[in-house]
N, C-alpha and C positions, 0 to 999 in steps of 0.2 A: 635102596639098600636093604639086607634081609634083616631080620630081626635079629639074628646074634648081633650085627651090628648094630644096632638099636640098643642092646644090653651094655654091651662092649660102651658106649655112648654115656649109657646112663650109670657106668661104672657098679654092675654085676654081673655075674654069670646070669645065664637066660632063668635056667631053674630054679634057682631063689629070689629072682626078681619080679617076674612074674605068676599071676595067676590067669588062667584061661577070661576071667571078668577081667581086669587089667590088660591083658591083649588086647583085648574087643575095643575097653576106653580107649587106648592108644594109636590103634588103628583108627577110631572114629575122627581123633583130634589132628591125626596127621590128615583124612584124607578132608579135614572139614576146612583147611586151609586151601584159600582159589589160586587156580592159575600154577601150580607148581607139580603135581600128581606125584609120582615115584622118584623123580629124581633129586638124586643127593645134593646139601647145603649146606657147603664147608663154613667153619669159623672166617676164612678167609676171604671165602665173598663176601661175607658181615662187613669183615673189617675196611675191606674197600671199599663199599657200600659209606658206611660212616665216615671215612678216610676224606673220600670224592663231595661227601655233601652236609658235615656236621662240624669240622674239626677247625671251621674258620673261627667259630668263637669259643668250641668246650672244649680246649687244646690249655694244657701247661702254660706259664701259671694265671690265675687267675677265671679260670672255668667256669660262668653261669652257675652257682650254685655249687660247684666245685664237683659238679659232672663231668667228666674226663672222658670223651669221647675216641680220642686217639690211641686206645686200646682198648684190650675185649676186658681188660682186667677191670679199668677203666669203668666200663659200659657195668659191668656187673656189682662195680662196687655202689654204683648206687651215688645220688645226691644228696644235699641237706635234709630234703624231705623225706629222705629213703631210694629202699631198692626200683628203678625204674624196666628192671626186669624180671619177673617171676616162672623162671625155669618152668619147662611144662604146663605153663599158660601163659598162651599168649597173649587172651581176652583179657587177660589182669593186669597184664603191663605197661605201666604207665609210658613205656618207648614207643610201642604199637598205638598208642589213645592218642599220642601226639603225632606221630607219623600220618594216622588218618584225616587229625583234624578233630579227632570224639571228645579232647583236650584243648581247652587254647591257652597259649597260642599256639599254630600250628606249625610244625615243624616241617624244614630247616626253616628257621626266621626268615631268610633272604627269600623265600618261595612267595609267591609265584614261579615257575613252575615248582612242584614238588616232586615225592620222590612217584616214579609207575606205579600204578597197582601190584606187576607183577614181581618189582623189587621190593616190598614191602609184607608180598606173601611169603619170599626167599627166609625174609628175617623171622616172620611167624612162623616157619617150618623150623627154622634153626631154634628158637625159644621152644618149639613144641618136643624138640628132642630131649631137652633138658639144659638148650647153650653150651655145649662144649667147646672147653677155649681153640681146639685143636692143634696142628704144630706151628697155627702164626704167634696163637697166645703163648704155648709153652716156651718159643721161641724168643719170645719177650721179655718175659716172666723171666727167664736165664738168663737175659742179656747181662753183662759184667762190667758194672763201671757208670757211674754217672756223671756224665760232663758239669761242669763248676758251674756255676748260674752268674747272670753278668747282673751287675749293679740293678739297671732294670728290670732285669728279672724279679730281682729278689723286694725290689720295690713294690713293683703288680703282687706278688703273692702276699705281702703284708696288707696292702689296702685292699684287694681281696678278703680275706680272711682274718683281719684283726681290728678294723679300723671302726668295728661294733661300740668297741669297748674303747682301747687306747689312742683317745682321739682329744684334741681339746685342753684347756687346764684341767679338766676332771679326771684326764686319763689316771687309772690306779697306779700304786705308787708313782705317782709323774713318770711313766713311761709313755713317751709319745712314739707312735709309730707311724705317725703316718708321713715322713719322712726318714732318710737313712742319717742322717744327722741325727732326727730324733732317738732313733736306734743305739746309734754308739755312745749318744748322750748317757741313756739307759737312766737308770729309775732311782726312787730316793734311798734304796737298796745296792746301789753301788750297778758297773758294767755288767749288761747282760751279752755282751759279744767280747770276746778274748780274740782279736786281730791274730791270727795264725794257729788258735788252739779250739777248733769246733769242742772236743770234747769237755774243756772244760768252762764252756758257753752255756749260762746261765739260758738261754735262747732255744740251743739245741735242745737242753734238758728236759724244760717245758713241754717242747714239742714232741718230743718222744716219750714224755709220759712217765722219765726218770727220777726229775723234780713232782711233785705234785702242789697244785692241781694241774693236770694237765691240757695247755692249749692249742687251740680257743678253748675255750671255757663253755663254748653252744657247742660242743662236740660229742658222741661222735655224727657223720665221720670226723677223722681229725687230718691234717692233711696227711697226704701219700708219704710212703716210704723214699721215692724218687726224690719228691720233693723238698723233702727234711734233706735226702743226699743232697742236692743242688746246692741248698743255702749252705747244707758244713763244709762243700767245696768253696764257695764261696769266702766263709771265714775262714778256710786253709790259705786263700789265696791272700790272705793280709787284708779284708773284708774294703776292697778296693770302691770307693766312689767313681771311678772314671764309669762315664756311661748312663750318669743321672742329672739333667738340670734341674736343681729345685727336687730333689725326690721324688720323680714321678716318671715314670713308667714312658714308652715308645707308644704314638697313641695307635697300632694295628700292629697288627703280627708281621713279619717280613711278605708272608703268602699271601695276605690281603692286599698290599701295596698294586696300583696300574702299574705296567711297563712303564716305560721314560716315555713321557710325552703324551702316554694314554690320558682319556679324561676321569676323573673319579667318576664310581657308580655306589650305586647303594650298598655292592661289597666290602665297600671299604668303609660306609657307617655303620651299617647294622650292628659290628661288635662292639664299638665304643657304645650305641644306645645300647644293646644288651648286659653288658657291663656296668651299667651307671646307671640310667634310666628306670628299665624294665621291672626292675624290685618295687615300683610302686606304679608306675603306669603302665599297666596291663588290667585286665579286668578286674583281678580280687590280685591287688598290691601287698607291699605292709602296709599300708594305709584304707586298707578295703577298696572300695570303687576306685578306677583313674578317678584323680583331682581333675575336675571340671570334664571329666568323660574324655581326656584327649589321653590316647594309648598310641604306644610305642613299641609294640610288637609287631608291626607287619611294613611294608613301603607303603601299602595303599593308607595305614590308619596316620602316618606320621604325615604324608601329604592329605589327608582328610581336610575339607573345607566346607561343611555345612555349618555347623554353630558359627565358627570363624576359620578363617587361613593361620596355623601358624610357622608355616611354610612357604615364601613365594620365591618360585621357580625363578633364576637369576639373579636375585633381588635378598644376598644377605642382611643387608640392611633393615627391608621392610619386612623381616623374618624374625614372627614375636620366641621361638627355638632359638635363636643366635643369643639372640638379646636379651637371653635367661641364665646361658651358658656363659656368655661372656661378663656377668654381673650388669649391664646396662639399664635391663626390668629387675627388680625386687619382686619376692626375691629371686637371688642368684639360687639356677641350678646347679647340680643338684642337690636336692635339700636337706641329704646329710653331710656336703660338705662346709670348710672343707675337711681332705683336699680338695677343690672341685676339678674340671678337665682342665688337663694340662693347656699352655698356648699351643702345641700341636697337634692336640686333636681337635680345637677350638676352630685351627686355623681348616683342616682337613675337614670339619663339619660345613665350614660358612663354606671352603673353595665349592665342596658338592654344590652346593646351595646355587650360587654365583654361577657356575657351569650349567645349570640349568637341571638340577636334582636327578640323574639318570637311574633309570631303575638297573637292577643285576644285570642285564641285558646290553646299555649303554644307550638305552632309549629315552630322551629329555622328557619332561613331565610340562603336563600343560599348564597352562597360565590361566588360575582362575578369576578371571575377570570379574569383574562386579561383587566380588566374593568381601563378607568385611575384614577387619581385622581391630587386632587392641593391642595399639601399641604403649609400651614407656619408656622412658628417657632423659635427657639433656633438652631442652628447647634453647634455640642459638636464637639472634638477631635478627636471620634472615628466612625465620621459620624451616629452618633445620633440625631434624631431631636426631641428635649426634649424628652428623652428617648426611639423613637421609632428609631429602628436598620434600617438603609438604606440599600439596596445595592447598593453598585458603582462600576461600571465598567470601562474599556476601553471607550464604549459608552457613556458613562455619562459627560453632556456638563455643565462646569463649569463658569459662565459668572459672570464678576465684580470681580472675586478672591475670590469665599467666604471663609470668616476665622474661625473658632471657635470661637463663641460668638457674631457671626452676626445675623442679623433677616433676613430669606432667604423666598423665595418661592420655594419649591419642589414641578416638574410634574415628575409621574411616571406610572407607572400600577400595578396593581395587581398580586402577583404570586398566583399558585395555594394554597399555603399553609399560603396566608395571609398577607403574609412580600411585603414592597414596593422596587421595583426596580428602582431606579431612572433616568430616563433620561438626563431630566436637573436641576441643581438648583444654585439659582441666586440670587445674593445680593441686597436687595432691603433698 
């Protein structure tokens, strides 16, 4: 495209926007992008680009950081950390650093494979012009009308984004949110949701910045304008429970779900680990390093088994991941809650599990044999540990006396056919 449209792009006329030096930069930065040369890169192919390989987990509500990848508006407004795109450079933006991998974790989470090189120079081209949203974004940007958000919705977007704070007996004025019951309870300040009157929703007010101070309280950003519409449709609609058991959220988005009958794959975990997990096991958490180095950013790091296995292929049971999640091992995952995962994403975590852990692909993951593990539990009578079958040997080093109906730790290994063989286990 010529350069008036270049200007036209960067929203001025060619002659007050540039200078003969400034041409020269620009020219150097567009042609310093590979694999793309002269031809044009609409907003649109971005947005499909992002649409097709991001939007499984940084999709409405409750977004990774509250990165909104399902629009360009979205993309530009940027995460908690900040803007993850810097118009006019593309070396600076943190979209680009993740996309290559010069960030981790590397993006899409579910990668292996990731995105081509030459789709990735598309998006540097489109950053290098200055990002313009084009007519998918103006397009968006004007849509009219926000659909009402269902019970679950509005669930994921409070634990999402509030559950920092109002969580607990300590939550402030006893407002607990990490339930919708908590919500309509509302705080020692009287109802913060008016059932049929958004605007005069102690709720709305907050989050629009009417009331002061306005929430979240770590903001900005603070959530989207959509999003504030969603939940006032919501409390228009008489702020309806149907849709929540226990306050908590659908554990995948509709688009993540197999077909009927399909097997789960790693598509269908990655968002609940990105969701929950990733905030602290990834390399620099909120807790600094992963706790005991085991990270949850990638399929290959959650199926890792050098230190230990805490994933065995088939085998939710002997699965030290299951058994964090479901409260079995102390503590229970994860360890801000609660709330912790619902029993349906608990149950969709172990089914992967059990099915034989398939990567994005639907390809079973292998069995690592001889591999250790450390487990905890219930010990039964018949060396059981909550139901999964031990073997005890001669070898097997019995410390403190454990009794049936102890809380123990089991180390053991892997046999070939998946059963744990116990080494030691110990009354804790």
């Amino acid at each position: 495209m010529g350069l008036r449209r270049y200007s036209r792009a960067l929203g001025a006329p060619m002659h007050r926007r540039f200078t003969g030096a400034a041409l020269l930069a620009l020219c150097s930065a567009l042609l310093a992008v590979p694999g793309v040369g002269a031809e044009e890169v609409g907003a649109e192919e971005v947005l499909r680009l992002l649409q097709a390989n991001c939007v499984i987990c940084h999709k409405q509500p409750g977004a990774p950081l509250r990165l909104r990848l399902d629009s360009l508006e979205g993309l530009l407004r940027g995460s908690l950390n900040g803007p993850v795109v810097q118009p006019g450079r593309p070396q600076d933006s943190e979209l680009i650093r993740r996309l290559k991998g010069l960030s981790q974790p590397r993006m899409p989470l579910t990668g292996p494979p990731f995105l081509e090189d030459e789709e990735i120079a598309r998006i540097e081209r489109w950053i290098a012009i200055g990002a313009p949203l084009g007519s998918a974004g103006r397009a968006a940007a004007k849509a009219a009308g926000v659909p009402p958000y269902s019970a679950a919705e509005v669930a994921s977007l409070l634990q999402a984004n509030c559950l920092e704070c109002h969580l607990g007996a300590d939550a402030p004025v006893h407002l607990r949110l990490d339930s919708l019951e908590g919500l309509l309870r509302g705080s020692e300040n009287g109802p913060v949701v008016q059932p049929g009157r958004p605007q005069d929703s102690e709720l709305i007010r907050r989050l629009k910045g009417i009331s002061q101070p306005r929430m979240p309280l770590n903001g900005p950003p603070f959530l989207m304008d959509e999003e504030i519409a969603g939940v006032e449709g919501w409390i228009a609609a008489g702020a309806p429970l149907a849709g929540v058991v226990g306050g908590g959220a659908d554990p995948a988005p509709p688009s993540a779900r197999p077909a009927p009958g399909a097997p789960l794959t790693y598509l269908q975990v990655a968002p609940i680990l990105q969701a929950r997990c990733v905030k602290c096991h990834a390399s620099q958490g909120l807790m600094g390093p992963a706790p005991e180095g085991y990270r949850l950013t990638s399929y290959a790091e959650v199926l890792a088994s050098g230190e230990r296995a805490r994933v065995v292929p088939g085998s939710a049971l002997a699965s030290e991941l299951v058994r964090r999640i479901r409260g079995q091992a102390r503590p229970r995952m994860p360890h801000d809650g609660p709330p912790f995962l619902s029993d349906a994403e608990i149950g969709l975590i172990a089914s992967w599990i059990d099915q034989g852990a398939r990567d994005a692909h639907g390809q079973p993951a292998a069995l690592p044999s001889g591999a250790r593990v450390r487990l905890h539990g219930t010990l039964a009578d018949d060396w059981r540990l909550d139901g999964l079958p031990l073997q005890v040997n001669e070898q097997t080093r019995l410390d403190k006396r454990p009794q049936p109906g102890d809380y123990v730790q089991v180390r053991g290994r892997l046999n070939a056919d998946g059963g744990v063989t116990a080494e030691r286990i110990r009354r804790r």
